[in-house]
C-alpha positions in Angstrom: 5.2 -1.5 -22.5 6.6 -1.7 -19.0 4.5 -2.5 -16.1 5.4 -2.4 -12.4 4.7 -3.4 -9.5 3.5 -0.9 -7.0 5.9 -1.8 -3.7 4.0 -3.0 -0.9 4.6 -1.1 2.1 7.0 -3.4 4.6 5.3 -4.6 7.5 6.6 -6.2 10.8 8.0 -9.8 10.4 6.5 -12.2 12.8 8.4 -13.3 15.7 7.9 -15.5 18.7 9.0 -13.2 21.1 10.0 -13.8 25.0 10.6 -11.6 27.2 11.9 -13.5 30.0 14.9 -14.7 27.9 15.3 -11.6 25.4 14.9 -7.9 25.9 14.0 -4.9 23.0 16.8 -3.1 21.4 17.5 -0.8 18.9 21.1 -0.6 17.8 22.1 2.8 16.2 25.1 3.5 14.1 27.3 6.5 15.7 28.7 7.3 11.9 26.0 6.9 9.8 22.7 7.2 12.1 21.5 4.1 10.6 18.9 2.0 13.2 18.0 -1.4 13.4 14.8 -3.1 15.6 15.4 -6.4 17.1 15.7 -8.0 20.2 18.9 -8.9 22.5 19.3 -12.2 24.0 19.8 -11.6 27.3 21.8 -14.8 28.4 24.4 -15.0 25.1 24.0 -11.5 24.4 22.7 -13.1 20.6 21.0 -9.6 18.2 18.3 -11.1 16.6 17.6 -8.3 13.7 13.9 -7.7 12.7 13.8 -4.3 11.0 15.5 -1.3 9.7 14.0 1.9 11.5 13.3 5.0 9.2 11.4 7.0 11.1 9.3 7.4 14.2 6.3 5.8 12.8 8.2 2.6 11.9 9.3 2.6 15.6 6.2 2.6 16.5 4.6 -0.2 14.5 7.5 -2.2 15.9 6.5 -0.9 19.5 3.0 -1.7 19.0 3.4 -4.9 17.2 5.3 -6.4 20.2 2.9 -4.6 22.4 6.5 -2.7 24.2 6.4 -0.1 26.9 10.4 1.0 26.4 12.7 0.1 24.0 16.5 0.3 24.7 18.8 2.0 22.3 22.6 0.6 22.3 25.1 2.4 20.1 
């Protein structure tokens, strides 16, 4: 009667990434612990969002995907 979709588990979006004009950051929420992947324009200070970060795994698939040593966390 009803089908569904199984849900897809959510990878890394592409991005061009550049490290000489934007640096890794992860911006955490003091209140609610909610974090967010992305990278920080170093120049206009510009957030460029590219995923919500669940767990230490998913920080690591965004480490590896943008092949990152350190990623900074701002709050």
């Amino acid at each position: 009667m009803f089908h569904f979709r199984a849900k897809k588990n959510p990878s890394v979006p592409s991005y061009d990434y550049n490290p000489e004009k934007e640096r890794a950051v992860i911006r955490a929420s003091i209140c609610t612990g909610e974090k967010v992947a992305g990278f920080k324009n170093k120049a206009t200070g510009e957030f460029h969002e590219i995923m919500l970060i669940r767990s230490q795994s998913e920080l690591e698939a965004f480490a590896k995907t943008f092949n990152l040593d350190h990623v900074d966390t701002e709050y």
